[in-house]
Biopython code that builds the backbone (N, CA, C, O; Angstrom):
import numpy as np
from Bio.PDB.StructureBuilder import StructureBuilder

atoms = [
    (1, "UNK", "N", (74.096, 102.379, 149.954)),
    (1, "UNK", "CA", (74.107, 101.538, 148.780)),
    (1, "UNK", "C", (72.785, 100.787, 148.692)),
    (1, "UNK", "O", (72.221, 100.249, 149.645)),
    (2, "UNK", "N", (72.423, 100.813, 147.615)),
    (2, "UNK", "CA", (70.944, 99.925, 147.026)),
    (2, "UNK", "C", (71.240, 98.727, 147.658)),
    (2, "UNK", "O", (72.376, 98.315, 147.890)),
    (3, "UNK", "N", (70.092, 98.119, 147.959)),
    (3, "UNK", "CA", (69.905, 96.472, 147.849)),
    (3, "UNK", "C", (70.435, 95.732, 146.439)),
    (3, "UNK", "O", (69.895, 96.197, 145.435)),
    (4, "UNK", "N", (71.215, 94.863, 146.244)),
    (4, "UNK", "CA", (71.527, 94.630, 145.004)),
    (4, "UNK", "C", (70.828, 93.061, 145.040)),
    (4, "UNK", "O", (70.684, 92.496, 146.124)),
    (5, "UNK", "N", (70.468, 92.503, 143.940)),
    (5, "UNK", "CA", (70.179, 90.952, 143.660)),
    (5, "UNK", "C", (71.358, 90.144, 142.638)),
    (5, "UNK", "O", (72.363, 90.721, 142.223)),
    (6, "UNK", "N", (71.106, 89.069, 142.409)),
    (6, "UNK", "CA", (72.217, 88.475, 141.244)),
    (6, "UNK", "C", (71.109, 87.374, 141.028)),
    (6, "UNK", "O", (70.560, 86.519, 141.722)),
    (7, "UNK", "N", (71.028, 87.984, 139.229)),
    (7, "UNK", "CA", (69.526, 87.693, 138.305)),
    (7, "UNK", "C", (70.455, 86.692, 137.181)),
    (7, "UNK", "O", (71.681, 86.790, 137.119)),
    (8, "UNK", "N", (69.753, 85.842, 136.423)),
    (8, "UNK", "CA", (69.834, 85.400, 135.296)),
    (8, "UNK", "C", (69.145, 85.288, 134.601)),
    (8, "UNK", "O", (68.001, 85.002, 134.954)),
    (9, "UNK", "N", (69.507, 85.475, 133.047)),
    (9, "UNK", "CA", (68.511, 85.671, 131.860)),
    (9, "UNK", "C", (68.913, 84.799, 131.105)),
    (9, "UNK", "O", (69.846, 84.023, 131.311)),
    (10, "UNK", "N", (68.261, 84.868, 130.217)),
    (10, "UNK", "CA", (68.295, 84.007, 128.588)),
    (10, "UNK", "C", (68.634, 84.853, 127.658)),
    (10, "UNK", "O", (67.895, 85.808, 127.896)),
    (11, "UNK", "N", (69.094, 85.051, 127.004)),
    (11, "UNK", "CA", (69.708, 86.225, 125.832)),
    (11, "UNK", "C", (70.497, 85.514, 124.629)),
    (11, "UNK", "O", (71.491, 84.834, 124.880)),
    (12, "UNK", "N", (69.969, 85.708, 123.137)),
    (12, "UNK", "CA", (70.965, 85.550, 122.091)),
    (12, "UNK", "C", (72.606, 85.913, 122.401)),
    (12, "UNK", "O", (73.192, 86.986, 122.542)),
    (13, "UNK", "N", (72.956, 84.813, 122.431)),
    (13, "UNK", "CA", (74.419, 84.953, 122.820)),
    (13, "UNK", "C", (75.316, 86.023, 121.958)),
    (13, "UNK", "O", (76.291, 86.697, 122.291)),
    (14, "UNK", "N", (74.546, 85.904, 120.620)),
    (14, "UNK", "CA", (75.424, 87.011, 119.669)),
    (14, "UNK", "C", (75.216, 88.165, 120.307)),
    (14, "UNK", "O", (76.236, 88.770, 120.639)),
    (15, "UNK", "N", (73.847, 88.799, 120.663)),
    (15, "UNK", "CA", (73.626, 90.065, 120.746)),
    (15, "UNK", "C", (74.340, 90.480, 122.314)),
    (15, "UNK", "O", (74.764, 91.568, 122.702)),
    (16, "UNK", "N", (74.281, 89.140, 123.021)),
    (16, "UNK", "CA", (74.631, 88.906, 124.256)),
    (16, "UNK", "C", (76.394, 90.162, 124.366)),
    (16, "UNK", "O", (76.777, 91.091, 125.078)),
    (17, "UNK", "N", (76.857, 89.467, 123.320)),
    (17, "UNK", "CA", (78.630, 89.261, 122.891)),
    (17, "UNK", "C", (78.733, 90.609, 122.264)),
    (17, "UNK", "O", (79.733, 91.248, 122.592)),
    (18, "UNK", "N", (77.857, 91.208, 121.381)),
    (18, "UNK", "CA", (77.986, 92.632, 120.822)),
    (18, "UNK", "C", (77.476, 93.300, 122.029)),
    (18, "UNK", "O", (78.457, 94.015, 122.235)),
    (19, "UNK", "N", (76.633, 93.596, 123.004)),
    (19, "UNK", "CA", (76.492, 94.404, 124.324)),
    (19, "UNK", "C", (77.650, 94.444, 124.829)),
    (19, "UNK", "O", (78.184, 95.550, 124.745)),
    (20, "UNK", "N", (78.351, 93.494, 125.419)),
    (20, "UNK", "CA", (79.606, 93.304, 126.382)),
    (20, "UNK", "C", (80.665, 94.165, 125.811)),
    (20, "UNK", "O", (81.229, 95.104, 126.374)),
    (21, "UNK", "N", (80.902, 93.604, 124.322)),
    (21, "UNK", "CA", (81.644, 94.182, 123.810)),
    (21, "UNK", "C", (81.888, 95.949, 123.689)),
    (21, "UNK", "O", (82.975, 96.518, 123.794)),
    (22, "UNK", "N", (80.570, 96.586, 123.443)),
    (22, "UNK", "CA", (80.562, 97.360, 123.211)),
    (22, "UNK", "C", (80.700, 98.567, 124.464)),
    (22, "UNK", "O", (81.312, 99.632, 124.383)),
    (23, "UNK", "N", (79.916, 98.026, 125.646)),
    (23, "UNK", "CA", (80.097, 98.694, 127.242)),
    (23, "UNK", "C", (81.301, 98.222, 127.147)),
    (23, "UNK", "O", (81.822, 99.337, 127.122)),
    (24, "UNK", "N", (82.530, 97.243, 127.043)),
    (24, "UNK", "CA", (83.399, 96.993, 127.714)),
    (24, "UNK", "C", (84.461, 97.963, 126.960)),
    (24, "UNK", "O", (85.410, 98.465, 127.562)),
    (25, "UNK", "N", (84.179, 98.197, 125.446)),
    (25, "UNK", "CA", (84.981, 99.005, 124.840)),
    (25, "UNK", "C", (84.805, 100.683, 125.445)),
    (25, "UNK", "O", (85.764, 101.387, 125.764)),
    (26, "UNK", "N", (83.890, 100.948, 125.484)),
    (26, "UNK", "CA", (83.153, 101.988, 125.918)),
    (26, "UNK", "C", (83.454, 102.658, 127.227)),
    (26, "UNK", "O", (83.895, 103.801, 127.344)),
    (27, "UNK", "N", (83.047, 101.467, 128.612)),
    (27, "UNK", "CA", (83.153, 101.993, 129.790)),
    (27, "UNK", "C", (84.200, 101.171, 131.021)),
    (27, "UNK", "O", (84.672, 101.509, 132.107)),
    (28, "UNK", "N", (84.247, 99.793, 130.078)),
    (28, "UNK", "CA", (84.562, 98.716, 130.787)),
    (28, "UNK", "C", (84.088, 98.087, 131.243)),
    (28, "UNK", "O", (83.238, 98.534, 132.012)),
    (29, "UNK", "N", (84.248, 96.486, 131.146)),
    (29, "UNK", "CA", (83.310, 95.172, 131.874)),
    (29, "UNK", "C", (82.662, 95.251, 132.990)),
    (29, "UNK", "O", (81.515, 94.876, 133.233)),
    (30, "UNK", "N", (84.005, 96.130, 134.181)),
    (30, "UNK", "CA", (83.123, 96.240, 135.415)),
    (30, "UNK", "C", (81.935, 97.632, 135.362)),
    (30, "UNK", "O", (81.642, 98.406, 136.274)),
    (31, "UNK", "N", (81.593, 97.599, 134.420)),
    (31, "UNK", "CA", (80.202, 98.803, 134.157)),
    (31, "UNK", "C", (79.445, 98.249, 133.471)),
    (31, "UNK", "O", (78.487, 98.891, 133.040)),
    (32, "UNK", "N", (79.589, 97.002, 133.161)),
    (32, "UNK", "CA", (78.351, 96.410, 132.643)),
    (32, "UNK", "C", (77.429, 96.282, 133.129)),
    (32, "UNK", "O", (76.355, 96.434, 132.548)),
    (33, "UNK", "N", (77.600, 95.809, 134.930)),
    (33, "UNK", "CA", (76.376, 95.555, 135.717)),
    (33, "UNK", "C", (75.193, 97.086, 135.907)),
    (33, "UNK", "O", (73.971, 96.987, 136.021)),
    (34, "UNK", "N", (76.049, 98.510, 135.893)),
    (34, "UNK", "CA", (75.486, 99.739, 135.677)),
    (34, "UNK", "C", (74.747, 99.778, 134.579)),
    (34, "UNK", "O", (73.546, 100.045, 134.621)),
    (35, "UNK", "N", (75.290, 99.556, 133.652)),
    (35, "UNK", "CA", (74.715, 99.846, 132.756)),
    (35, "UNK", "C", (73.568, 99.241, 132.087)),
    (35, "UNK", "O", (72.883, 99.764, 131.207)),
    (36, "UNK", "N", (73.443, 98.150, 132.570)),
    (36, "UNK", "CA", (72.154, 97.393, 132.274)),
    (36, "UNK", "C", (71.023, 97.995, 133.233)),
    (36, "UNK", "O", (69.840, 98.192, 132.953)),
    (37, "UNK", "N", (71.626, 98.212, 134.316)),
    (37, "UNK", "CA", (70.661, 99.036, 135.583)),
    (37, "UNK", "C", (69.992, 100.339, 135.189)),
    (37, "UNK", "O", (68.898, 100.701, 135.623)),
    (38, "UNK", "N", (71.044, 101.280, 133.983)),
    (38, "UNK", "CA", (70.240, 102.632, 133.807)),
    (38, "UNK", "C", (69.908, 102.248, 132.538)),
    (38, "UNK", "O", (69.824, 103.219, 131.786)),
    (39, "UNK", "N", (69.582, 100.684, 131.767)),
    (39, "UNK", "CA", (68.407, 100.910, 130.951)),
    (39, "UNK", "C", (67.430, 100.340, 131.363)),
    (39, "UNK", "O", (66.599, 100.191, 130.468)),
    (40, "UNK", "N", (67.119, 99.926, 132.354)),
    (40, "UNK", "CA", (65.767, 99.300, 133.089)),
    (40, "UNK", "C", (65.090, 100.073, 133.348)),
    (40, "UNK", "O", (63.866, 100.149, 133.243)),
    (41, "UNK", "N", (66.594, 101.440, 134.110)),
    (41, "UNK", "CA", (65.696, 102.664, 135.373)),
    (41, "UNK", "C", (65.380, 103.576, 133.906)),
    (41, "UNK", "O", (64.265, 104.090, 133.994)),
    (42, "UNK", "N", (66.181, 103.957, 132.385)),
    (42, "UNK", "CA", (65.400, 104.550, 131.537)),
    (42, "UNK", "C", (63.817, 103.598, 130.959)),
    (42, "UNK", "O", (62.872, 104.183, 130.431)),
    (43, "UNK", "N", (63.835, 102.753, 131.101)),
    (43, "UNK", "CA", (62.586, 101.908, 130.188)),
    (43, "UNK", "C", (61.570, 102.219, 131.770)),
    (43, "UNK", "O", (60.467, 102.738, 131.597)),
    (44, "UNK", "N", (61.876, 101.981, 132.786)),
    (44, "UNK", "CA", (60.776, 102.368, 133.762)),
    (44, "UNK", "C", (60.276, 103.617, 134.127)),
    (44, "UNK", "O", (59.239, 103.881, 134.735)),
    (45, "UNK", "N", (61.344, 104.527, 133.575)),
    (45, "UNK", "CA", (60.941, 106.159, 133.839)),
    (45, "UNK", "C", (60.171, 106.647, 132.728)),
    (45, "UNK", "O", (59.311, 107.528, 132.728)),
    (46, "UNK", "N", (60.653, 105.871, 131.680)),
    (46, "UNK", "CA", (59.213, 106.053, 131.008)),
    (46, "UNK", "C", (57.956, 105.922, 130.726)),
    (46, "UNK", "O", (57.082, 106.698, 130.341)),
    (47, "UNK", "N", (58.009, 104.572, 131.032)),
    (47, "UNK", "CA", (56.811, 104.265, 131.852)),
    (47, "UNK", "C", (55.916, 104.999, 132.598)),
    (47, "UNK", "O", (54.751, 105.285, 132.319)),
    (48, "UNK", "N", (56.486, 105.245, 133.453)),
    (48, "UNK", "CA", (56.153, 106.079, 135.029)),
    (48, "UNK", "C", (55.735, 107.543, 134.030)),
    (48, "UNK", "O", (54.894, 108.205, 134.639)),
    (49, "UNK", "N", (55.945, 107.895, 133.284)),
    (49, "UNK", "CA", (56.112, 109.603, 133.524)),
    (49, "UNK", "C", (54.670, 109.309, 132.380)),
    (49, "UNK", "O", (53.678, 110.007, 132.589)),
    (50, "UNK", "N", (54.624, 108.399, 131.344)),
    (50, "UNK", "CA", (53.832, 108.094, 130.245)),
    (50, "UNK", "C", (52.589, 108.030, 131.445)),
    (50, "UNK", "O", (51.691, 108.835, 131.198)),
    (51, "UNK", "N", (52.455, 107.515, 132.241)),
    (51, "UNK", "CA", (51.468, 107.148, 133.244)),
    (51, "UNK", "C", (50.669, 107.744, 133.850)),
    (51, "UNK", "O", (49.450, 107.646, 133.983)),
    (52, "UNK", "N", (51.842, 108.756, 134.442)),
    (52, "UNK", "CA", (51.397, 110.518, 135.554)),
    (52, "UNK", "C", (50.928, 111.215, 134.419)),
    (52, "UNK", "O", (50.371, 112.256, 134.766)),
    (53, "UNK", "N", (50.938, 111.026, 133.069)),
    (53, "UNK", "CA", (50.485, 112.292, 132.285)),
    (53, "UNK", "C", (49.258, 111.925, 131.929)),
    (53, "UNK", "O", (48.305, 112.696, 131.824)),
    (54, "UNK", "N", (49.236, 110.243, 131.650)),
    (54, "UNK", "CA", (47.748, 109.642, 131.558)),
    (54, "UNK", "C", (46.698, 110.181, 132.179)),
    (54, "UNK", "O", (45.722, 110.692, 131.630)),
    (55, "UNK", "N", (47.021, 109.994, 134.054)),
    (55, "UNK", "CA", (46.336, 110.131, 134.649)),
    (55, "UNK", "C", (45.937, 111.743, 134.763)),
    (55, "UNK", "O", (44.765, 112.115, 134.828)),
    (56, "UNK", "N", (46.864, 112.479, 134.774)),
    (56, "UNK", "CA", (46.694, 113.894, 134.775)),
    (56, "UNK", "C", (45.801, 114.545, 133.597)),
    (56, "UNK", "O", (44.986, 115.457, 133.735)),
    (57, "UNK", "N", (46.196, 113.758, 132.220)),
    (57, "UNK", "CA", (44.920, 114.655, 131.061)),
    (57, "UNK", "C", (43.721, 113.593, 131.448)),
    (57, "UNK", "O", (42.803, 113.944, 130.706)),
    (58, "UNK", "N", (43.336, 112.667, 132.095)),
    (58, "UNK", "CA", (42.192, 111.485, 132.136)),
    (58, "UNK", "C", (41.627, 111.099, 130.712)),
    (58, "UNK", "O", (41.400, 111.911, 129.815)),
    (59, "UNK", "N", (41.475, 110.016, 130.659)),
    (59, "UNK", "CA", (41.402, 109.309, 129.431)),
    (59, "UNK", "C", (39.665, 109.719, 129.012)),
    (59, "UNK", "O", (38.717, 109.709, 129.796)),
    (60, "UNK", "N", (39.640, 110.099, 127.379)),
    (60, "UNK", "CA", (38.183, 110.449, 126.760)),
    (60, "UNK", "C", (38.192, 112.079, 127.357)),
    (60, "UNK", "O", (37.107, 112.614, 127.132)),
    (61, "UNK", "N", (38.708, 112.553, 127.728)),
    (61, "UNK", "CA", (38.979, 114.717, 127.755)),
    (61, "UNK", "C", (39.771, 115.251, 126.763)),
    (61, "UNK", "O", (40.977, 115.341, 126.996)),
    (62, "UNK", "N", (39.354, 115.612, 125.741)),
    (62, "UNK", "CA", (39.995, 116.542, 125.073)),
    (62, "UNK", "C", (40.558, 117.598, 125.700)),
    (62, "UNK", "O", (39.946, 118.185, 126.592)),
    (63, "UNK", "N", (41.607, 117.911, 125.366)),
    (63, "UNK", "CA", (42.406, 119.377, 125.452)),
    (63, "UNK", "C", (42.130, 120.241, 124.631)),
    (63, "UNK", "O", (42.406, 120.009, 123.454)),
    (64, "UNK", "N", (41.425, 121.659, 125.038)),
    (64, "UNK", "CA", (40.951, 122.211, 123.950)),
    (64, "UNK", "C", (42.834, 123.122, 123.319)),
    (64, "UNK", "O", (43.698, 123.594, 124.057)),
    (65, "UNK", "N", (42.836, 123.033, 121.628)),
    (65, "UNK", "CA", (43.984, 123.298, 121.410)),
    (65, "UNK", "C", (43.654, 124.702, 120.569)),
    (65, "UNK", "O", (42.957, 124.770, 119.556)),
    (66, "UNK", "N", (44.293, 125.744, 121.208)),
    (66, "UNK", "CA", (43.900, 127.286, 120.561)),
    (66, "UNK", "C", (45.552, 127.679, 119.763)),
    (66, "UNK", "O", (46.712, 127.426, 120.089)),
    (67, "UNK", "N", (45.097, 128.209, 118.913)),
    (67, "UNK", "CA", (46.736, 128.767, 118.424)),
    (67, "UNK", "C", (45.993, 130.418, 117.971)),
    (67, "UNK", "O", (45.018, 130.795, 117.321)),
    (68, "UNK", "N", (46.858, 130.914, 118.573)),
    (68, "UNK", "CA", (46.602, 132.439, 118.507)),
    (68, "UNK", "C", (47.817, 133.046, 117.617)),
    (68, "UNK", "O", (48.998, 133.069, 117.962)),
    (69, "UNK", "N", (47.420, 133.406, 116.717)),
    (69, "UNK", "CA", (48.408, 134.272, 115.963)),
    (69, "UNK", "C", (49.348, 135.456, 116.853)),
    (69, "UNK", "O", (48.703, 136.018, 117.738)),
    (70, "UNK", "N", (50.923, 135.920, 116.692)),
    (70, "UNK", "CA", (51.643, 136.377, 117.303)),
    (70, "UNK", "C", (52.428, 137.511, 116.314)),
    (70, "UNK", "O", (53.113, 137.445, 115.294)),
    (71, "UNK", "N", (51.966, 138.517, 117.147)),
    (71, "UNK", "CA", (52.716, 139.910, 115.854)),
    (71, "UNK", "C", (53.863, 140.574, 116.257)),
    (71, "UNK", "O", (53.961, 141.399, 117.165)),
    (72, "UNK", "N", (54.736, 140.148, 115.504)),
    (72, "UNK", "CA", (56.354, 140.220, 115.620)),
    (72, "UNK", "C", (56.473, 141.806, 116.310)),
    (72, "UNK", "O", (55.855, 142.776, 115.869)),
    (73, "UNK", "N", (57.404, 141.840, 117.483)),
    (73, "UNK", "CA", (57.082, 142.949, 117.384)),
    (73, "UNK", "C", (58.296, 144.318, 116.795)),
    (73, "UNK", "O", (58.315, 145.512, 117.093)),
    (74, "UNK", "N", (58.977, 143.715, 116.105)),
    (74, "UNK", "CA", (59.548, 144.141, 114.896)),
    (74, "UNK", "C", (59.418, 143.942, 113.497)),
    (74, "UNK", "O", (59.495, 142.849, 112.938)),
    (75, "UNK", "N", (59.271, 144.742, 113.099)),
    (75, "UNK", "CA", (58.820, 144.727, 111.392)),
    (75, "UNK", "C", (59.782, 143.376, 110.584)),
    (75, "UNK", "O", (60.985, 143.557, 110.395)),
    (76, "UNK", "N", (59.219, 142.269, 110.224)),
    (76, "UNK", "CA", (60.675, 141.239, 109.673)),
    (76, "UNK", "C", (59.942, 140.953, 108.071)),
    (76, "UNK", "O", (58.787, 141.145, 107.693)),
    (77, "UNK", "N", (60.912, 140.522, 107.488)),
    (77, "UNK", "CA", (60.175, 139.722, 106.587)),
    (77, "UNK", "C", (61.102, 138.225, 106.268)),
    (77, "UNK", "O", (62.270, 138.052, 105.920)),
    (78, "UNK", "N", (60.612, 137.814, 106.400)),
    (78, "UNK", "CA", (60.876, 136.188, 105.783)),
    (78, "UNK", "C", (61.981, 136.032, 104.823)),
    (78, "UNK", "O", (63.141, 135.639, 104.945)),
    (79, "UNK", "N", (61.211, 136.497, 103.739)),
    (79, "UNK", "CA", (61.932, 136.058, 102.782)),
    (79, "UNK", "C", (63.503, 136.839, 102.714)),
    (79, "UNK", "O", (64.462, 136.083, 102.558)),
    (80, "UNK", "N", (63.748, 138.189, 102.817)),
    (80, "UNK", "CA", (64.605, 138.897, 102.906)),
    (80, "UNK", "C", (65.423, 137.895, 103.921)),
    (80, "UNK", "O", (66.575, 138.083, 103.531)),
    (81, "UNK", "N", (65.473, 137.336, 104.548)),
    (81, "UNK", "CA", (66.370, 137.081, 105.730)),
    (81, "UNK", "C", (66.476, 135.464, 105.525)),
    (81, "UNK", "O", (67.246, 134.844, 106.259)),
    (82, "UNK", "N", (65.594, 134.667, 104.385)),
    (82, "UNK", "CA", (66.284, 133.260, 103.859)),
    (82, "UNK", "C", (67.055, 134.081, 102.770)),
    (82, "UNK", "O", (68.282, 134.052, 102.861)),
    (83, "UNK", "N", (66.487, 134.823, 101.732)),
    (83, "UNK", "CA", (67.900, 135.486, 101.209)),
    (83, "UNK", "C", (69.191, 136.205, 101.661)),
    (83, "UNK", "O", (70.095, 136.519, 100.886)),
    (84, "UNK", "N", (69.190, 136.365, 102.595)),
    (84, "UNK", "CA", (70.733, 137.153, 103.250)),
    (84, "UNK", "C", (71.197, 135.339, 103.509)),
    (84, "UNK", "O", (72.416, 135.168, 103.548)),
    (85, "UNK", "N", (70.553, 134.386, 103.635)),
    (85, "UNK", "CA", (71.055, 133.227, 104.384)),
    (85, "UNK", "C", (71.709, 132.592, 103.584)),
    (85, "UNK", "O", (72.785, 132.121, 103.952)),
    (86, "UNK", "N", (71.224, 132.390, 102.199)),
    (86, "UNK", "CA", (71.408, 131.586, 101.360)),
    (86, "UNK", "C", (72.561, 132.437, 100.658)),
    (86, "UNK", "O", (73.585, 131.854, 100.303)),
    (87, "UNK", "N", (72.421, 133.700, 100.469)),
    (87, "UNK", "CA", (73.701, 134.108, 99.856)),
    (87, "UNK", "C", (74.941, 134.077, 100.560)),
    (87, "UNK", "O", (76.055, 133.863, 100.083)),
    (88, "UNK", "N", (74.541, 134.382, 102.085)),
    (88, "UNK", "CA", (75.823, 134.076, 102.766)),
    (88, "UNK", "C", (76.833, 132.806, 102.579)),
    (88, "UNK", "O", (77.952, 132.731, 103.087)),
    (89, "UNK", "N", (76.156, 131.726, 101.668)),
    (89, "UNK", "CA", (75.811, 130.026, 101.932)),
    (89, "UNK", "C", (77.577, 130.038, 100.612)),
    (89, "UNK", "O", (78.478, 129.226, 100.402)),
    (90, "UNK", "N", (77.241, 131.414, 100.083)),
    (90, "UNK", "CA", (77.422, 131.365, 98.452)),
    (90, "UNK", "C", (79.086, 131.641, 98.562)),
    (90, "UNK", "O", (79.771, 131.703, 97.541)),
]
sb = StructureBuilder()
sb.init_structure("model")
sb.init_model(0)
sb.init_chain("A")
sb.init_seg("    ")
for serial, (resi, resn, name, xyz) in enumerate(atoms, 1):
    if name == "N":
        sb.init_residue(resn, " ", resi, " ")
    sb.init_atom(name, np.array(xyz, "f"), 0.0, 1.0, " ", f" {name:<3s}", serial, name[0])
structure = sb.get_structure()
């Protein structure tokens, strides 16, 4: 089991009262303390991952971006096949 702490905040009591409410409808009161935990660990993993990608492209390097055309390699056409779609629709 994690190290746990016991924190206090300041929070609009309304928004305070619609959270509770809504985990407690949801998962139940005693999952409130979770659930505040996996939006910290989502707001820090994003962080973190926004970070490793920073560092990985390095800041002022372009990525050179190529788009190479791709030839079906069956004969299709487009339009024939939004028309089978749309009539199917019918």
């Amino acid at each position: 089991m994690r190290d746990k702490i016991k924190t206090s905040i300041v929070i609009n009591r309304e928004l305070w009262e619609e959270f509770k409410s809504r985990v407690g409808s949801e998962k139940g009161l005693k999952a409130l303390s979770r659930v505040i935990e996996e939006v910290i660990e989502e707001e820090i993993c994003e962080r973190l991952i926004i970070k490793a990608m920073e560092e990985i492209i390095e800041p002022k390097r372009e990525l050179p971006l190529m788009i190479s055309p791709v030839k079906p390699s069956v004969e299709t056409s487009a339009g024939k096949i939004v028309r089978e779609l749309r009539e199917s629709r019918a």
